[in-house]
C-alpha positions in Angstrom: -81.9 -140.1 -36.7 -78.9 -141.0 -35.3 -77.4 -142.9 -37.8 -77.8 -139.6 -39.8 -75.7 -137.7 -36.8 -73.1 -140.3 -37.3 -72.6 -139.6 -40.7 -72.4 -136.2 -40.6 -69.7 -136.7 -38.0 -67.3 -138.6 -39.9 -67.9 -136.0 -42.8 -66.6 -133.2 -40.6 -63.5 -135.4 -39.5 -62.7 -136.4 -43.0 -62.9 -132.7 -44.0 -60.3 -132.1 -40.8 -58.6 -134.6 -41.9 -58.1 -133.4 -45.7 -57.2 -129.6 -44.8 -54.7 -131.0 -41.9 -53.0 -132.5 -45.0 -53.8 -129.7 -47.7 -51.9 -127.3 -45.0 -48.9 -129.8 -44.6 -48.6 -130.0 -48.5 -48.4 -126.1 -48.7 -46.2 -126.1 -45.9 -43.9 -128.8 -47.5 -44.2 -126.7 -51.3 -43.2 -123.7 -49.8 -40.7 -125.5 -47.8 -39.4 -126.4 -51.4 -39.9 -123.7 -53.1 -37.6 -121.5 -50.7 -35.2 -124.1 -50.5 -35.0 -124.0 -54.2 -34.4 -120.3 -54.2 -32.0 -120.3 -51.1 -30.1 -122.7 -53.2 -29.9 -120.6 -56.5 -29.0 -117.9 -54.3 -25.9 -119.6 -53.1 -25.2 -120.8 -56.0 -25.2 -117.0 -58.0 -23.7 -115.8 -54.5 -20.6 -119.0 -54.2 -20.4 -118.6 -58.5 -19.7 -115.0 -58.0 -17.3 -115.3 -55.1 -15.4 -118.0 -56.9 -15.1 -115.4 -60.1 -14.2 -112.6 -57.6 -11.3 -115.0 -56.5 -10.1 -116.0 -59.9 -9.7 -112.2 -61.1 -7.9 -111.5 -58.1 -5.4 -114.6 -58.5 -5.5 -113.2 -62.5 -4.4 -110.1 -61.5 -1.5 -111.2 -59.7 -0.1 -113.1 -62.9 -1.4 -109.6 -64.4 1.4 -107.4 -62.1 4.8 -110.0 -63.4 3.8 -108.9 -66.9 3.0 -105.3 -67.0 4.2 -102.3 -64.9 1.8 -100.6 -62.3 1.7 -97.2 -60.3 2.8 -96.9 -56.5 0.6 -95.4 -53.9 -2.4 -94.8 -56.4 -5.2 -97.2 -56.7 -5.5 -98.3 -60.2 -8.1 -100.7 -61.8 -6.7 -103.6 -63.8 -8.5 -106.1 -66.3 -6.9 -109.7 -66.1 -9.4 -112.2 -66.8 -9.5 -113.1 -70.1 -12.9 -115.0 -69.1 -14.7 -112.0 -68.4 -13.7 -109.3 -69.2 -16.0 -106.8 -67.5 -14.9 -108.1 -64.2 -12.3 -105.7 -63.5 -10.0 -105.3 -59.8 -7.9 -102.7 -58.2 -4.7 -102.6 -57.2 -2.8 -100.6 -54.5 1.2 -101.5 -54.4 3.6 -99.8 -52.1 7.3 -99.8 -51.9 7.9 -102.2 -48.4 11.9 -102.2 -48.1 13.7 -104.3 -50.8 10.6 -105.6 -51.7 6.8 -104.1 -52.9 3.3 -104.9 -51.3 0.3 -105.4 -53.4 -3.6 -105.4 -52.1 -5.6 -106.3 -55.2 -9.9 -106.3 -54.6 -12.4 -107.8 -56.9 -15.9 -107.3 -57.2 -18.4 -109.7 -59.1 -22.0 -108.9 -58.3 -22.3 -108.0 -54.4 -19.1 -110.5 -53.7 -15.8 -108.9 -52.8 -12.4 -110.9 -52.4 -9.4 -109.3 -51.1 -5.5 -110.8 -51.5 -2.6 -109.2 -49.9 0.9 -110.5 -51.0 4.2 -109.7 -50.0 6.4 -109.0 -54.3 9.6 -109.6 -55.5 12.1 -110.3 -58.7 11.5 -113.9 -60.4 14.3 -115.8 -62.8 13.1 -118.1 -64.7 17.1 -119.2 -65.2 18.7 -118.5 -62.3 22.2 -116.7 -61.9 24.9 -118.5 -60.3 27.9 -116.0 -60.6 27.6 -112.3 -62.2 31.4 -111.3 -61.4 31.8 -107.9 -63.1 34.3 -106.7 -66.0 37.3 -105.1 -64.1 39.7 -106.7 -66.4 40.8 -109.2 -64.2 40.5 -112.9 -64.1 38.4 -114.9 -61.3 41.0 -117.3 -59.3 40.0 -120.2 -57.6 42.0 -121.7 -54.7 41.0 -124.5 -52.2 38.1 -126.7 -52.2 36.1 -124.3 -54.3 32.8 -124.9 -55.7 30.8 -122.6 -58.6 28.2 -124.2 -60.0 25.1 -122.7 -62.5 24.8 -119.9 -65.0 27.9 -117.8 -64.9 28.8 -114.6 -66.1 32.6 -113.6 -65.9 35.2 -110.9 -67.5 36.9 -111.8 -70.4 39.8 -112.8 -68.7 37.7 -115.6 -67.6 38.6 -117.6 -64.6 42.0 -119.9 -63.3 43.6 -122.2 -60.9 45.3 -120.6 -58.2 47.6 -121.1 -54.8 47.6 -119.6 -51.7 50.3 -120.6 -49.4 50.7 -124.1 -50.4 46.7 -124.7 -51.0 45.7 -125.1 -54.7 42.2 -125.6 -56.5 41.1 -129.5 -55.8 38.1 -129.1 -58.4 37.9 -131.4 -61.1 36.7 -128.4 -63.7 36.7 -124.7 -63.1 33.0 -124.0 -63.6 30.1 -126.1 -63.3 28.2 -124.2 -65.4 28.1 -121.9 -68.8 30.4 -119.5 -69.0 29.2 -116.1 -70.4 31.3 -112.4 -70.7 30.2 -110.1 -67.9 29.6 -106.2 -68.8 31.5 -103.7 -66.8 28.6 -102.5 -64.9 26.1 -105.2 -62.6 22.6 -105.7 -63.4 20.7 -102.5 -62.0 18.1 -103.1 -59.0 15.1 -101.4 -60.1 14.3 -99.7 -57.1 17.4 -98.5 -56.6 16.5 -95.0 -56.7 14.1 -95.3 -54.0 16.6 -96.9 -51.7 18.0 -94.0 -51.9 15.4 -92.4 -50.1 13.8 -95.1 -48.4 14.5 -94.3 -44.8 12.4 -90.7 -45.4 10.1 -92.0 -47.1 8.9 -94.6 -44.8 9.2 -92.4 -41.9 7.4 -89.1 -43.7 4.2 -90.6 -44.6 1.0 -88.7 -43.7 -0.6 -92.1 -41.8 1.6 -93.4 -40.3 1.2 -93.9 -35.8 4.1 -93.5 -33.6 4.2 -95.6 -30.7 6.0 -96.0 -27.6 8.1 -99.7 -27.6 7.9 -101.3 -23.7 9.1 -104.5 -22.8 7.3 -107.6 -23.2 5.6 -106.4 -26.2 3.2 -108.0 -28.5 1.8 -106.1 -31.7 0.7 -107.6 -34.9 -0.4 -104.8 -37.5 -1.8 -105.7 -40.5 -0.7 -105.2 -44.0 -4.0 -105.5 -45.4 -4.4 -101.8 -45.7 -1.3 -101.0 -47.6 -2.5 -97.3 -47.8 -1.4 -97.0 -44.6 -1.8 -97.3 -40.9 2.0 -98.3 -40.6 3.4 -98.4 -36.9 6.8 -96.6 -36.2 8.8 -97.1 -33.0 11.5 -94.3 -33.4 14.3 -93.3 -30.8 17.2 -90.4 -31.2 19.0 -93.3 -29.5 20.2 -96.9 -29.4 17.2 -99.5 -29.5 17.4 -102.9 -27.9 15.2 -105.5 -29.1 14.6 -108.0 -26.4 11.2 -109.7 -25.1 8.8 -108.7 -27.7 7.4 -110.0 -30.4 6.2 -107.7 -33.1 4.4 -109.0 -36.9 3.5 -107.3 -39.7 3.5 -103.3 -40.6 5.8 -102.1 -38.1 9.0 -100.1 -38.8 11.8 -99.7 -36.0 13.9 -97.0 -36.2 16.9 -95.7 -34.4 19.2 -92.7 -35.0 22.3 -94.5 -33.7 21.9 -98.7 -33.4 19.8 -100.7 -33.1 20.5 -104.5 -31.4 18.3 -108.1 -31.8 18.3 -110.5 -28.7 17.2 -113.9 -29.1 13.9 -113.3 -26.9 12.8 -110.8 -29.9 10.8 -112.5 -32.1 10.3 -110.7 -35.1 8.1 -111.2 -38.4 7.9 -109.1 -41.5 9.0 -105.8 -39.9 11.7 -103.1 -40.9 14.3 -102.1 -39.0 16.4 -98.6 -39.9 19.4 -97.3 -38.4 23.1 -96.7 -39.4 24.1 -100.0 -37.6 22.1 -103.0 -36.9 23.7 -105.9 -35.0 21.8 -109.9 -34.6 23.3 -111.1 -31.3 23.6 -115.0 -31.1 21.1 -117.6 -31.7 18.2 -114.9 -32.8 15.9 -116.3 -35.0 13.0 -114.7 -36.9 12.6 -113.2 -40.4 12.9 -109.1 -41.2 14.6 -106.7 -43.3 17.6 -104.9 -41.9 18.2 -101.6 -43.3 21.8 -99.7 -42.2 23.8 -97.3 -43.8 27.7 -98.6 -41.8 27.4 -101.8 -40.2 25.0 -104.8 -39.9 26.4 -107.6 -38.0 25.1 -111.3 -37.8 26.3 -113.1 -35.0 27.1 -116.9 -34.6 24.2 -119.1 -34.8 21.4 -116.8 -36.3 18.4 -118.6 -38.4 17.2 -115.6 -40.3 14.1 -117.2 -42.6 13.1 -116.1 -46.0 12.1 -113.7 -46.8 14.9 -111.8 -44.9 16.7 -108.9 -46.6 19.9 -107.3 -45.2 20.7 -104.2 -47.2 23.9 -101.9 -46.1 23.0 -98.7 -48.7 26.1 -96.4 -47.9 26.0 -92.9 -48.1 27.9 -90.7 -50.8 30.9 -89.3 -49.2 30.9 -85.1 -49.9 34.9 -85.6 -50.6 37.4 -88.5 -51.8 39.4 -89.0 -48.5 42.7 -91.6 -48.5 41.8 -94.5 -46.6 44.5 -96.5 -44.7 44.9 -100.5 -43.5 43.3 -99.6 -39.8 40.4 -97.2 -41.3 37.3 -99.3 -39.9 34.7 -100.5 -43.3 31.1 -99.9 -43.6 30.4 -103.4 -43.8 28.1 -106.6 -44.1 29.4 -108.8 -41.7 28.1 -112.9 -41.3 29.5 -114.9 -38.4 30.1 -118.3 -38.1 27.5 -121.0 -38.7 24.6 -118.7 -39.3 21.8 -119.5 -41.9 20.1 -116.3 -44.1 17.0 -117.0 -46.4 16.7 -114.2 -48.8 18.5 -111.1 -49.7 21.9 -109.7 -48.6 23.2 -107.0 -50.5 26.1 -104.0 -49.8 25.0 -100.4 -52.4 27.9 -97.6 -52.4 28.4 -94.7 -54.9 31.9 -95.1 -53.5 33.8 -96.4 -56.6 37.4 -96.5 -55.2 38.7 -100.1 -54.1 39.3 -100.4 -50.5 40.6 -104.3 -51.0 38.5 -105.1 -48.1 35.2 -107.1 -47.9 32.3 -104.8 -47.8 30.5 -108.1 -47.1 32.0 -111.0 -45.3 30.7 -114.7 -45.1 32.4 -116.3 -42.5 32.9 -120.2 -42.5 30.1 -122.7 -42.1 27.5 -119.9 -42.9 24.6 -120.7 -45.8 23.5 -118.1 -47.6 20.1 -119.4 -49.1 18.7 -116.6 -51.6 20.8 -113.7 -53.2 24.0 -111.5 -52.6 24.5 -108.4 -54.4 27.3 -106.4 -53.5 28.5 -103.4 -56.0 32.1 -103.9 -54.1 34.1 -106.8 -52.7 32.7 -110.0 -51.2 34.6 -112.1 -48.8 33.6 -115.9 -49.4 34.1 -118.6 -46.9 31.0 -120.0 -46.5 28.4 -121.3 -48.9 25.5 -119.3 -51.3 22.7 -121.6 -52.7 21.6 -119.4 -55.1 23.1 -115.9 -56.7 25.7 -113.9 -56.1 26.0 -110.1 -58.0 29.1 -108.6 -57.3 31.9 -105.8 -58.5 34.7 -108.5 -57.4 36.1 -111.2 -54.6 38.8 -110.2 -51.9 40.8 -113.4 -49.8 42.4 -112.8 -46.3 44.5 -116.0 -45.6 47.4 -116.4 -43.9 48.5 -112.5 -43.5 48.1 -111.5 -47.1 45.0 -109.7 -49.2 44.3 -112.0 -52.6 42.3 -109.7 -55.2 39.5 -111.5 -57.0 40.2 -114.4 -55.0 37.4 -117.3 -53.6 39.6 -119.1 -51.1 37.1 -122.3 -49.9 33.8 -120.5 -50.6 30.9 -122.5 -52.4 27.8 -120.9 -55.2 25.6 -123.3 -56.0 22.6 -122.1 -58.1 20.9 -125.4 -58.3 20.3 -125.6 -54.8 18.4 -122.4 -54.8 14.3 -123.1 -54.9 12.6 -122.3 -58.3 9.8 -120.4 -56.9 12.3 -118.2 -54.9 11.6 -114.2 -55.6 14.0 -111.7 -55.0 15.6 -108.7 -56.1 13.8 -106.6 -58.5 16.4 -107.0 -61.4 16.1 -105.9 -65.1 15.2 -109.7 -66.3 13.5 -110.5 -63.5 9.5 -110.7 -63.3 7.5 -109.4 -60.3 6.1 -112.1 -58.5 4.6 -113.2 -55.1 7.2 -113.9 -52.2 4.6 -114.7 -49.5 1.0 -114.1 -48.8 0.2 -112.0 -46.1 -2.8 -113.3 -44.0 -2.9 -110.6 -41.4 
């Protein structure tokens, strides 16, 4: 009788024994099972994300080919890999340059890109020195090297008081004939009205300025949300640090210390002046005077535009009349865009911009007037003609010293929004 018992004891333990591993088995299938569909889910959810990402990145090689609208969202199909995977766009005028937020959506994935837009050349410019029917003279230890474009009087030695040309060759570079008008900036017209523009739309949030300040305000809604600091008087810029979409604006001046640290803002006012030493990256926008003291580091992609406004009458000017005027002091570095706009087409024969010695001008120069040229451009320069002060005497398309050399400009560098030029990304903008 017992040994009966017994039996029926390890038969109960056995059967313990078999469900304790029957349940683990389950556990361990479904275990699997869900792992398996975790993982397909990643991989439809990653798969989709990495397609949403290639439109977008498609999209942007889609705006340097074809034209799109400002201020209205518009959809845009890029990939040629699928072609039902369409994106939007948003692009907004930002100063010299345009701001584009394109979104993609592939399944329940979204990817957003936010980039900062400007003029590509494949072949870059060295010298566009327009038709006036006079030839370019070069005098001194004067360098022009790349693609240059000149009037078909072309371009000779020269001498100014004792100091002649030390070049080996005049050009360092092709030579082609120049056309009596420079090559139009695209958004020209809206320079025109940029100052209203920026200041007139609908979103936009006026805030007080204090010292000590630190805003960052994103771009990454480009339809709006833009911060304005606006005064009916002078502004000094000193101990803050402000990033991003944010527009200061002054009725009278507006001055940079070196404690301001500044990124990707605009700055509006009739003059601007850059004290000493102040580094940082930002467009200045004036319509008399911007003035860059010695020892600035402005990094790309800086633009400093002097748009001057149409005078209602023609009056005489004389030798004392004070210039509106771009004005580069000694030993100061500027990455990107400077560039001097008039309607005005009578000749002063004074520098509308001046580049002092020892300054580097790493980008482009446009000027639809007179440039002054002691220093050094590495990269393009756009202008109506040249003017030389040296040694008490005004020289008329004159480069007395000054150095354009094209090949030192980077390839990938994007500008100004010219008629041959492709739109292209300048910088991504991660905030």
């Amino acid at each position: 009788m017992s040994t009966k018992l017994y039996n029926i004891k390890l038969k109960a333990g056995a059967l313990q024994y078999t469900i304790f591993i029957s349940v683990v088995i389950a556990l361990l299938v479904f275990a699997f099972i869900s792992l398996t569909y975790v993982q397909g889910k990643l991989r439809i959810k990653g798969l989709s994300f990495q397609e949403a990402i290639y439109n977008v990145n498609q999209s942007f090689d889609y705006l340097s080919q074809y034209k799109t609208p400002y201020n209205v969202e518009t959809a845009i199909v890029a990939s040629s890999v699928d072609k039902a995977a369409a994106a939007t766009v948003n692009k907004l005028h930002w100063g010299l340059f345009d701001i584009a937020t394109i979104t993609s959506t592939k399944g329940k994935e979204t990817f957003t890109k936010t980039a900062l837009l400007g003029g590509f050349q494949q072949q870059k410019t060295g010298l566009y020195l327009q038709n006036t029917n006079q030839p370019l003279v070069l005098v001194g230890n004067t360098r022009i090297e790349g693609k240059t474009y000149l009037p078909k009087q072309g371009v000779k030695r020269g001498t100014i008081a004792g100091h002649s040309y030390m070049g080996q060759q005049l050009i360092y570079g092709s030579i082609n004939q120049s056309n009596d008008q420079l090559p139009k900036i695209l958004n020209a017209n809206y320079l025109k009205i940029l100052t209203n523009e920026i200041l007139s739309r609908p979103d936009n949030i006026f805030i007080e300025l204090e010292e000590n300040s630190k805003l960052v305000n994103s771009f990454l809604s480009v339809s709006g949300g833009t911060k304005i600091i606006s005064s009916n008087t002078s502004i000094d810029l000193r101990s803050v640090k402000l990033t991003g979409n944010v527009v200061i604006h002054s009725k009278i001046k507006i001055k940079v210390y070196p404690t301001a640290k500044l990124k990707d803002v605009i700055l509006l006012a009739p003059q601007i002046e850059i004290l000493d030493k102040v580094s940082g990256n930002f467009q200045a926008l004036a319509s008399e005077k911007i003035v860059v003291n010695k020892g600035c580091n402005l990094n790309y992609p800086t633009a400093l535009l002097l748009l001057e406004k149409e005078k209602t009458q023609q009056i005489p000017q004389n030798n004392n009349e004070e210039v509106n005027q771009i004005i580069i002091d000694k030993n100061t570095n500027v990455k990107g865009i400077i560039a001097f706009i008039t309607e005005d087409k009578t000749d002063n024969y004074k520098p509308q911009i001046l580049l002092e010695e020892n300054t580097v001008i790493t980008g482009e120069v446009y000027c639809n007037q007179n440039v002054e040229l002691k220093g050094t451009v590495k990269g393009s320069v756009y202008t109506k003609g040249f003017i030389a002060n040296q040694f008490g005497a005004v020289y008329k398309n004159h480069i007395y010293n000054g150095k354009i050399l094209s090949s030192e400009l980077p390839q990938q560098y994007c500008g100004l929004s010219l008629k041959n030029t492709q739109q292209k990304v300048v910088k991504w903008l991660y905030y």
